[in-house]
Backbone as CSV, one residue per row, in Angstrom:
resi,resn,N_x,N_y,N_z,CA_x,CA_y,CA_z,C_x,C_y,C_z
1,UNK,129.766,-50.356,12.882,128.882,-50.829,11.819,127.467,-51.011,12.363
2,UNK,126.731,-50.106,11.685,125.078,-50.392,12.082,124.487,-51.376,11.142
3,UNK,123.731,-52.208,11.660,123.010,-53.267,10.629,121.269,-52.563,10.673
4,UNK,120.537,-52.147,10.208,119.661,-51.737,10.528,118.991,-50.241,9.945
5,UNK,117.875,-49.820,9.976,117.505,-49.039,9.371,116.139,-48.105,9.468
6,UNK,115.949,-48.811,11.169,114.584,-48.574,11.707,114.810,-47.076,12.707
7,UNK,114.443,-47.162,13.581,114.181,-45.650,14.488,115.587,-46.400,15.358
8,UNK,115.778,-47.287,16.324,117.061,-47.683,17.134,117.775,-47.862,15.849
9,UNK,118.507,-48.027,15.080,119.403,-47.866,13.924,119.944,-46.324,13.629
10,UNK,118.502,-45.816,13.562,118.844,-44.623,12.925,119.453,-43.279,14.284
11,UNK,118.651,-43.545,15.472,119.696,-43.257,16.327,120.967,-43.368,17.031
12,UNK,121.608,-44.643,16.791,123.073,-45.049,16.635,124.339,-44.687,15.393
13,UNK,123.598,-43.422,14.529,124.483,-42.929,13.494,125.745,-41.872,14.379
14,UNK,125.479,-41.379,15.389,126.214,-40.515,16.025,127.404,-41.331,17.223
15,UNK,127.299,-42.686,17.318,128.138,-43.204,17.857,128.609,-44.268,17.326
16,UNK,128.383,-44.780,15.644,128.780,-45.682,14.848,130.563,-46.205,14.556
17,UNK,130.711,-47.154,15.206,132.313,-47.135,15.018,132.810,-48.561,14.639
18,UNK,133.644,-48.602,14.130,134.005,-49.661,13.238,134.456,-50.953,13.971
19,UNK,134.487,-50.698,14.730,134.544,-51.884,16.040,133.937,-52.309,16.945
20,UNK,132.188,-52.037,16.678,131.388,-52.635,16.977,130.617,-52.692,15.977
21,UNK,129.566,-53.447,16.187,128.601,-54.394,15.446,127.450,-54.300,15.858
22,UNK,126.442,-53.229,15.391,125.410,-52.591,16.341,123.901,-53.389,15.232
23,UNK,123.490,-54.510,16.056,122.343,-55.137,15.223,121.212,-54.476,15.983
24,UNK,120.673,-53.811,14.865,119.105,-52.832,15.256,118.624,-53.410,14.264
25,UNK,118.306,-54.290,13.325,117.504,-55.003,12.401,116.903,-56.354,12.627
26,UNK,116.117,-56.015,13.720,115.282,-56.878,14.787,113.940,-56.930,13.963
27,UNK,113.095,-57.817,14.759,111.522,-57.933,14.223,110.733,-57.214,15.631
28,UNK,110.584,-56.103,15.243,110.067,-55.177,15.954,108.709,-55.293,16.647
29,UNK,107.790,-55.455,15.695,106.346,-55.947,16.086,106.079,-56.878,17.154
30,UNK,105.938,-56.966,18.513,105.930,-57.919,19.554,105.189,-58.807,19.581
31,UNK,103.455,-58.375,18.472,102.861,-59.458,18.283,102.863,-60.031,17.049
32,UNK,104.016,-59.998,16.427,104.682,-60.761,15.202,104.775,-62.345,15.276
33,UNK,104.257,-63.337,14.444,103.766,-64.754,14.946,104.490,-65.004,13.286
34,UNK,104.774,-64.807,12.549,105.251,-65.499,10.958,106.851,-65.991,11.177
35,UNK,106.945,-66.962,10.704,108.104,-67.813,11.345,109.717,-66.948,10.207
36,UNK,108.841,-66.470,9.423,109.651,-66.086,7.951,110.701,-64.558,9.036
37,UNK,109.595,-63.871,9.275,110.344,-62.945,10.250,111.186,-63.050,11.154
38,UNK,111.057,-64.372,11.697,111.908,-64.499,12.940,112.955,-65.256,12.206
39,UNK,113.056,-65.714,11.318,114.077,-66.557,10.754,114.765,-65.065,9.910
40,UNK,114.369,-64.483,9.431,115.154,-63.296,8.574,116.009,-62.557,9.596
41,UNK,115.455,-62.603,10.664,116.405,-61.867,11.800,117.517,-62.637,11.965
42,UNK,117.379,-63.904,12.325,118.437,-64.610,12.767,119.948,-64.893,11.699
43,UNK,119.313,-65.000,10.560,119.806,-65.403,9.558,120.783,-64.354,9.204
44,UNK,120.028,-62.810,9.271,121.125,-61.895,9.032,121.860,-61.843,10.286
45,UNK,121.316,-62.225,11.511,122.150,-61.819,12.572,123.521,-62.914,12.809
46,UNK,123.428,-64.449,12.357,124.398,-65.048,11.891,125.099,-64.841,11.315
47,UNK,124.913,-64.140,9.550,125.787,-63.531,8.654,126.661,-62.489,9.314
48,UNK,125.799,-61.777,10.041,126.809,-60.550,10.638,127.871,-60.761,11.571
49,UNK,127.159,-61.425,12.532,128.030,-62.195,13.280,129.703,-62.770,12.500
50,UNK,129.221,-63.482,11.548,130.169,-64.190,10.841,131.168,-63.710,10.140
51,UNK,130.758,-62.159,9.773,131.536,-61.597,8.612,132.593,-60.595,9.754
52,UNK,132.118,-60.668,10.988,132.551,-59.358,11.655,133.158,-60.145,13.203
53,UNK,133.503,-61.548,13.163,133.668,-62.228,14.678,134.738,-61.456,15.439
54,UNK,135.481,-60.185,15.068,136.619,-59.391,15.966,135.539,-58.203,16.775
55,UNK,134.109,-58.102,16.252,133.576,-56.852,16.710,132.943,-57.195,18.219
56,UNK,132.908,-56.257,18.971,131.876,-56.382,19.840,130.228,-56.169,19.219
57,UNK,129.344,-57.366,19.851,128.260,-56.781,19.311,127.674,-56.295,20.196
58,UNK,126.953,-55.571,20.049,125.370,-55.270,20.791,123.835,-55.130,20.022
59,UNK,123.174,-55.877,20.788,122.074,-56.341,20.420,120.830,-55.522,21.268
60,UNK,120.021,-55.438,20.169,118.759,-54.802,21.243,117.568,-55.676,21.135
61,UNK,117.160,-56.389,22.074,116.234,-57.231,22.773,115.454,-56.169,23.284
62,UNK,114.140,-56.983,24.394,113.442,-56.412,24.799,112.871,-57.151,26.297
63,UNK,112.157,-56.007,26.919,112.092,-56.357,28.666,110.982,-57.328,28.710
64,UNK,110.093,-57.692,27.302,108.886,-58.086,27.519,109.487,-60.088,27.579
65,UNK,110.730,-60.019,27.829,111.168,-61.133,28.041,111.127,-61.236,29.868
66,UNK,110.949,-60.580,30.869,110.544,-60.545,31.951,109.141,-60.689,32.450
67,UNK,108.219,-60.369,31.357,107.070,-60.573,31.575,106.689,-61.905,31.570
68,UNK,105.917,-62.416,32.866,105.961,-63.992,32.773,104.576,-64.050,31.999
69,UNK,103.632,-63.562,31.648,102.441,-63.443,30.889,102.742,-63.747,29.493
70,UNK,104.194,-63.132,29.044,104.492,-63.398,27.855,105.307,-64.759,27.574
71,UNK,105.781,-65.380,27.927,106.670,-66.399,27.652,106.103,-67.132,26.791
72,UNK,105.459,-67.431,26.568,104.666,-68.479,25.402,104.357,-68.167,23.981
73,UNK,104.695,-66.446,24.051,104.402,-66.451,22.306,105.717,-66.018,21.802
74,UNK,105.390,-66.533,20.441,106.263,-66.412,19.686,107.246,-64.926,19.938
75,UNK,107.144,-64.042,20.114,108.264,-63.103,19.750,109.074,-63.137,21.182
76,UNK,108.908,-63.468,22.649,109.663,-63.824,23.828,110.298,-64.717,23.067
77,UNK,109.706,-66.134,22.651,110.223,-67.079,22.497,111.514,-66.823,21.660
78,UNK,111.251,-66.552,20.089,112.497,-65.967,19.767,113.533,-64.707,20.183
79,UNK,113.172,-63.571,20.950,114.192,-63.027,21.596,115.501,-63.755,22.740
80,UNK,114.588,-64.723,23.473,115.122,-65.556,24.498,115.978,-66.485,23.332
81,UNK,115.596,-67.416,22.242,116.760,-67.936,21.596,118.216,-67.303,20.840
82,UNK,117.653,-65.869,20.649,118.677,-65.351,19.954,119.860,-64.714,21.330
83,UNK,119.018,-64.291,22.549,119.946,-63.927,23.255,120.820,-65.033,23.247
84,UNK,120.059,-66.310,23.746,121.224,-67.780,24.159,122.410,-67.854,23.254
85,UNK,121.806,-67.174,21.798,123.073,-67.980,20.572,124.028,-66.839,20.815
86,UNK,123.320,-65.824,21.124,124.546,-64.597,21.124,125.896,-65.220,22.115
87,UNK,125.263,-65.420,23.485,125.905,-65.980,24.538,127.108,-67.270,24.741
88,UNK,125.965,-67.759,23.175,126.927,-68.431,23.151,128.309,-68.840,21.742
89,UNK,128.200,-68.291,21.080,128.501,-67.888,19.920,129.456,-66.243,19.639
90,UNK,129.491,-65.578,20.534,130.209,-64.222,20.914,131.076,-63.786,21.750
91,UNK,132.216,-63.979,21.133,133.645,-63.207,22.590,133.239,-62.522,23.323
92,UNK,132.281,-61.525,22.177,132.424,-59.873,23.294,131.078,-59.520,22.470
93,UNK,130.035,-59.369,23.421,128.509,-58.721,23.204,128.375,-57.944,24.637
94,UNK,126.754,-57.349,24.078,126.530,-56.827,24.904,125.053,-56.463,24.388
95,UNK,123.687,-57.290,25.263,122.309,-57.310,25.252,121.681,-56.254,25.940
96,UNK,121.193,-55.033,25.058,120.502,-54.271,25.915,119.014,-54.942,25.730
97,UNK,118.211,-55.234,26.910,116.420,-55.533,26.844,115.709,-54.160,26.767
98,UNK,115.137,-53.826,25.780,114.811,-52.197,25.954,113.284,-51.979,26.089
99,UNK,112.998,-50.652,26.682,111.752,-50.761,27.658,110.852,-50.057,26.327
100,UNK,109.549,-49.342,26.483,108.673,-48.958,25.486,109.603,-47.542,25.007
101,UNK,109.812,-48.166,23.700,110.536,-46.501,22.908,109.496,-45.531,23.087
102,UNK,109.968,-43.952,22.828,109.166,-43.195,22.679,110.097,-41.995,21.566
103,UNK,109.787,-42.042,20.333,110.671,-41.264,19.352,109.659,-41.152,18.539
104,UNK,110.387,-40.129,17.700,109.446,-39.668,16.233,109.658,-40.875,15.356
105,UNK,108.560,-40.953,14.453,108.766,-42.042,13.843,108.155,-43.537,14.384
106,UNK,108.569,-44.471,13.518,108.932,-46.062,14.396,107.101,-46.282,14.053
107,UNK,107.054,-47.475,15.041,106.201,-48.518,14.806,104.341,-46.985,15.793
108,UNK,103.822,-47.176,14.912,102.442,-46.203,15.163,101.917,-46.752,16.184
109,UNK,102.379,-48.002,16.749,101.196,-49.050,17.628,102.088,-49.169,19.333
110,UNK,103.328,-48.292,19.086,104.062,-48.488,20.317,102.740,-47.584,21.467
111,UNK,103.279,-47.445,22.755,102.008,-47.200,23.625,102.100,-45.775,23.468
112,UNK,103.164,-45.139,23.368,103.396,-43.789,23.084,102.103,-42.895,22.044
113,UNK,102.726,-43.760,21.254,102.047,-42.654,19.578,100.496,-43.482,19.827
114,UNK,100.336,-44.022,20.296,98.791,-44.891,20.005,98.378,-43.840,20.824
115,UNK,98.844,-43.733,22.233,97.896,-42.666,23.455,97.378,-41.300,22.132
116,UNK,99.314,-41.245,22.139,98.781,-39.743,21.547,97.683,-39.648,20.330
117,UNK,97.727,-40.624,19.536,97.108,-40.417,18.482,95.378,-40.594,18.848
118,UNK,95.416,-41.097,19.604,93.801,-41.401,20.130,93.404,-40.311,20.624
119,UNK,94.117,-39.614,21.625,94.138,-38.088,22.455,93.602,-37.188,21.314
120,UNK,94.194,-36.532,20.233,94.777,-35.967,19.254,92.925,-35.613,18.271
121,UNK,92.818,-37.444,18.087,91.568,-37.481,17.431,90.794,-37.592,18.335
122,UNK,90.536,-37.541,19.691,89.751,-38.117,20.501,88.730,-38.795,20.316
123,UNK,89.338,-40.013,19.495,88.859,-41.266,19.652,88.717,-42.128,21.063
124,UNK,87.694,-42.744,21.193,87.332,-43.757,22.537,88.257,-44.650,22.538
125,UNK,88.845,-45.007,23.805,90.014,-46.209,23.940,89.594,-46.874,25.131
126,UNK,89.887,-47.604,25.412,89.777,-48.589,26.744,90.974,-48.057,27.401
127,UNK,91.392,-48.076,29.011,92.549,-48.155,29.955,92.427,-49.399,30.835
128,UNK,93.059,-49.558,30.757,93.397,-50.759,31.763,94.288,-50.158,33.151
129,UNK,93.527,-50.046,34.378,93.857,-49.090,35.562,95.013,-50.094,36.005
130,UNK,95.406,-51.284,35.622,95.970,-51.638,36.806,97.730,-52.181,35.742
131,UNK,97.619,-51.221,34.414,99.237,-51.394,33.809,99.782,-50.520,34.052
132,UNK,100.997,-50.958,33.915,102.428,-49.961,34.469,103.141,-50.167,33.204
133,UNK,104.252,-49.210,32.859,105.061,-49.502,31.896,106.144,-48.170,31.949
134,UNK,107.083,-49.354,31.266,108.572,-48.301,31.368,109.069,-47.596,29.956
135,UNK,109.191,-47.042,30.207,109.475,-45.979,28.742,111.015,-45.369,28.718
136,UNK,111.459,-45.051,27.234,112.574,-44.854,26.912,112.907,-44.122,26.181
137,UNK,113.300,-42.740,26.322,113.141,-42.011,24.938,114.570,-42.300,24.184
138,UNK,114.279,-42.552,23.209,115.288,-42.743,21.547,116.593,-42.741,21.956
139,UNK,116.735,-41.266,22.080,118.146,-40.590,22.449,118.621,-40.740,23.461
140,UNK,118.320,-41.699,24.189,118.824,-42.020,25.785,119.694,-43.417,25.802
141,UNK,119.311,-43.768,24.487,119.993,-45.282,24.278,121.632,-44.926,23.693
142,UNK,121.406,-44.258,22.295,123.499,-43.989,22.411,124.291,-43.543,23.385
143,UNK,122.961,-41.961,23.817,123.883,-41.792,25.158,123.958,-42.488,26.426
144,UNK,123.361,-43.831,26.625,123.380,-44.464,27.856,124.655,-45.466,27.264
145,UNK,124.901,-45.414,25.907,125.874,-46.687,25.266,127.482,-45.994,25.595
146,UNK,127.141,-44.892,24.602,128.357,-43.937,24.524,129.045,-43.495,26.222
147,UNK,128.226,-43.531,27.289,128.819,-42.403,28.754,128.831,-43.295,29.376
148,UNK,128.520,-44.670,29.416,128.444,-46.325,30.700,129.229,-47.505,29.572
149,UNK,128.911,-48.063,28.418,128.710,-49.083,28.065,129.930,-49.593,26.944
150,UNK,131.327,-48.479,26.872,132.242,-48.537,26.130,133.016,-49.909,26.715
151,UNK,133.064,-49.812,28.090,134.075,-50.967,28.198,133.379,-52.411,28.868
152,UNK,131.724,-52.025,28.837,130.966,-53.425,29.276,131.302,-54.407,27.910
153,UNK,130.702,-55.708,28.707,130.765,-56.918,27.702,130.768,-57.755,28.454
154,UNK,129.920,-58.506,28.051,129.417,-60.204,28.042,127.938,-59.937,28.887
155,UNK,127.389,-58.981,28.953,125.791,-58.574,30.165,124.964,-58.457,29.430
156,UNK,123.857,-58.706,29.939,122.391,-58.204,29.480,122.168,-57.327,30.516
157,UNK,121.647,-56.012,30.235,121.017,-54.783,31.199,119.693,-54.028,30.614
158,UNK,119.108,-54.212,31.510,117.651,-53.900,31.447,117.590,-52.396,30.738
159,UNK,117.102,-51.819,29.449,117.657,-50.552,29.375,116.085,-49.581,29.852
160,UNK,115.372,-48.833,30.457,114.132,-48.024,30.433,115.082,-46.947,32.026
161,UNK,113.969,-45.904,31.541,113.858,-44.756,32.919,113.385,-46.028,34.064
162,UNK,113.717,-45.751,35.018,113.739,-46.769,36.145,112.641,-46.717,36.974
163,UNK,111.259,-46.408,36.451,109.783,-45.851,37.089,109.000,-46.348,36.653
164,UNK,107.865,-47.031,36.569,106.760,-48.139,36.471,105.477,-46.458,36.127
165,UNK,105.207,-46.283,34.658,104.630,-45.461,35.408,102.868,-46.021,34.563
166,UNK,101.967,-45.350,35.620,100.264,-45.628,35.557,100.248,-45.130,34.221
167,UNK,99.300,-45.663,33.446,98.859,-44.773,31.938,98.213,-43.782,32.259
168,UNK,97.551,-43.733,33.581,96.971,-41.656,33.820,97.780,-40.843,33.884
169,UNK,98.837,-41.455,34.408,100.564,-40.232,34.266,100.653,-39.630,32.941
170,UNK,100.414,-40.670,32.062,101.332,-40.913,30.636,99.516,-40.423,29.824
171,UNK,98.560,-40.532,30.050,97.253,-39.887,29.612,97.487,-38.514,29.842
172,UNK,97.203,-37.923,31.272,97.394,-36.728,31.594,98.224,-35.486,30.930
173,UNK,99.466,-36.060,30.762,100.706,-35.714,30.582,100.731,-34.985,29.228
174,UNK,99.859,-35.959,28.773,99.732,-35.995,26.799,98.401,-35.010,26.332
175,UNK,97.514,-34.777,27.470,96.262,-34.287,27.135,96.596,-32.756,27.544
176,UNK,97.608,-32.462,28.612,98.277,-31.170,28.886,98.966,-30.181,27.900
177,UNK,99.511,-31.357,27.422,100.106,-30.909,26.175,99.611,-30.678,24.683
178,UNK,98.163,-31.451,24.765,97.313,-31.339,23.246,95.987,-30.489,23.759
179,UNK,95.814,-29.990,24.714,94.930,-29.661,25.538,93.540,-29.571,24.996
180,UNK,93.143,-31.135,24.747,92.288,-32.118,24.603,92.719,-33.037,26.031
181,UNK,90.947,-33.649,25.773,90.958,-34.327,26.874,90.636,-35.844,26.538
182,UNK,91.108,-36.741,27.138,91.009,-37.876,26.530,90.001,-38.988,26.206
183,UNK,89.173,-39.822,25.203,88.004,-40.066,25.802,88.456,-42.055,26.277
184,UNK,88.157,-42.096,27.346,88.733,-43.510,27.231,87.601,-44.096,28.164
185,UNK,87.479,-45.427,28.127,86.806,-46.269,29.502,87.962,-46.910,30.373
186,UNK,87.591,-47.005,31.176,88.008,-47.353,31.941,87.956,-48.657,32.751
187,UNK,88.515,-49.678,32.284,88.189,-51.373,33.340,89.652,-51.858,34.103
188,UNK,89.123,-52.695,34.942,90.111,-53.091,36.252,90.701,-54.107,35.992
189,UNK,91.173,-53.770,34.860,92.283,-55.184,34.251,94.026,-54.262,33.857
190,UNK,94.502,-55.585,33.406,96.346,-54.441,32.971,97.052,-55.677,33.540
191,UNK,98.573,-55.589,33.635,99.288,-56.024,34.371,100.441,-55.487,34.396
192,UNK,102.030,-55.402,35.324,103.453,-55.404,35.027,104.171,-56.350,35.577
193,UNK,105.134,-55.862,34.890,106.194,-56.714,35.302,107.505,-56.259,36.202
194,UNK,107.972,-56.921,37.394,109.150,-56.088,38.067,110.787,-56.410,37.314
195,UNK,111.212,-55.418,37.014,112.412,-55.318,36.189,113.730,-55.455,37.353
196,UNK,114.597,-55.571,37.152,115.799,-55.433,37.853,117.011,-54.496,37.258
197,UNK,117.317,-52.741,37.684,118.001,-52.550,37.047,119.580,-51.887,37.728
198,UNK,120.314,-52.610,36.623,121.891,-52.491,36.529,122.039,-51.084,37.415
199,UNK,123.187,-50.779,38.339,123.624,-49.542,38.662,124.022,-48.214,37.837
200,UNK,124.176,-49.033,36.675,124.882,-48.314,35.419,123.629,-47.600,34.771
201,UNK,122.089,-48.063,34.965,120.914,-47.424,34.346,120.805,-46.530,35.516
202,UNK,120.506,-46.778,36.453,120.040,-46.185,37.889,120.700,-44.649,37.926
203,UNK,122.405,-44.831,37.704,122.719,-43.781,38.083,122.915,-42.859,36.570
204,UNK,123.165,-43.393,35.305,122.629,-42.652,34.192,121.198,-41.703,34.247
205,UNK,120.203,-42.365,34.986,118.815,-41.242,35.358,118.815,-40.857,36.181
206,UNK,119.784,-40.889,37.459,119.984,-40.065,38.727,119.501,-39.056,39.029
207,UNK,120.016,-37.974,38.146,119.431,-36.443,38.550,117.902,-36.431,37.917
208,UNK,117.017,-37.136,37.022,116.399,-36.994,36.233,114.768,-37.594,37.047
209,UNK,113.962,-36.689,37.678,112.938,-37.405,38.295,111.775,-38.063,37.144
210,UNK,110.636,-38.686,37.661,110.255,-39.612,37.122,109.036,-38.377,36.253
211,UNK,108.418,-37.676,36.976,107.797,-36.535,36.582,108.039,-35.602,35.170
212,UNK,110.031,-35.055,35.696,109.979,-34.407,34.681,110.347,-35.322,33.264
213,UNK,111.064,-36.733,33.517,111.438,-37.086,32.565,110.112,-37.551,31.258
214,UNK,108.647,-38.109,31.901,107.326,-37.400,31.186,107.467,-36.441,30.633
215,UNK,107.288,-35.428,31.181,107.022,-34.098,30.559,107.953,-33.833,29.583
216,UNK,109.180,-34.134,29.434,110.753,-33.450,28.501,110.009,-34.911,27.323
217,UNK,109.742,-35.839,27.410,109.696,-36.883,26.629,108.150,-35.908,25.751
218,UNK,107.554,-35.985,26.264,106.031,-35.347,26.117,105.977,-33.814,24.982
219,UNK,106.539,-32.741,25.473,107.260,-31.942,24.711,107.937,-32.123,23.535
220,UNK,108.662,-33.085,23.880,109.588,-33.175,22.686,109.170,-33.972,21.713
221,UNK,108.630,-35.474,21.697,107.643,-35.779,20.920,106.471,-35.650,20.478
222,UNK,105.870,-34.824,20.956,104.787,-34.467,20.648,104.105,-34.042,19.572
């Protein structure tokens, strides 16, 4: 059972099974501050919970709960309470924290579609030389669920490609491919965060270097 109806929803139609409980009807927006949103999440995520207590659930959270920069606003704050209730309130879950999507579709403001779309129009953007960020393409999440995650339960696992990468990687990459060049400034600000990830992510991207997995993401969304 999928609860949900967004871009992670709509890629969990190919592994949908009646004995789990797949909540993708999250408050997506990270700088989302309206209390109405964070309560609509919970509220259905209780109901579901309630109507379905034999299912395993899995929940998709996010890594920006590692970021110690973030802890203070509102959308950490509520991811971190809903993990606790899961934890504590659930036989059998299972919390993926998921790193920056990169799919067709979805929210226009993720770091993905913003690069590109700025590239595209070559509009002026600011970079910040000194952020890192982990990225995830769409389709890497059922199949990281479906080929590792059938018989996990009770974990939270960090879900992204396992590479911190510079936004000139992820600039470059995108301007190769629109072959436009990008117009941005450039200042000595940014930050990351160090992730910790599960063996079960590590060796799911094994064969997959950090290079080409850019470029196949890059291509394909593009």
């Amino acid at each position: 059972m999928i609860i949900g109806n967004g871009l992670v929803a709509n890629s969990l139609k190919s592994i949908d099974s009646e004995n789990t409980l797949f909540f993708a009807s999250g408050v997506s927006n990270s700088l989302e501050t309206r209390d109405s949103e964070f309560e609509r999440e919970f509220s259905l995520l209780k109901a579901s919970i309630a109507s379905n207590p034999q299912n395993k659930l899995i929940y998709f959270s996010t890594l920006s709960i590692n970021d110690q920069s973030k802890q203070n606003s509102p959308y950490v704050i509520h991811k971190r309470k809903i993990e606790n209730f899961i934890k504590t309130n659930c036989e059998k879950y299972l919390i993926l924290r998921i790193g920056n999507i990169v799919g067709n579709g979805g929210n226009p403001n993720t770091l993905f579609n913003y690069l590109k779309t700025q590239i595209i129009n070559q509009n002026q953007f600011t970079l910040h030389s000194k952020a890192r960020r982990l990225l995830i393409d769409i389709d890497d999440i059922p199949k990281f669920l479906e080929s590792n995650c059938i018989d996990v339960e009770n974990q939270i696992i960090n879900c992204a490609f396992p590479y911190y990468y510079n936004l000139k990687e992820i600039i470059e990459t995108i301007e190769n491919e629109a072959d436009k060049k990008a117009e941005y400034k450039e200042v000595d600000e940014g930050d990351f965060y160090l992730v910790d990830f599960d063996s079960l992510i590590k060796n799911f991207f094994l064969q997959t270097t950090s290079e080409q997995y850019l470029k196949v993401l890059t291509k394909k969304y593009f």
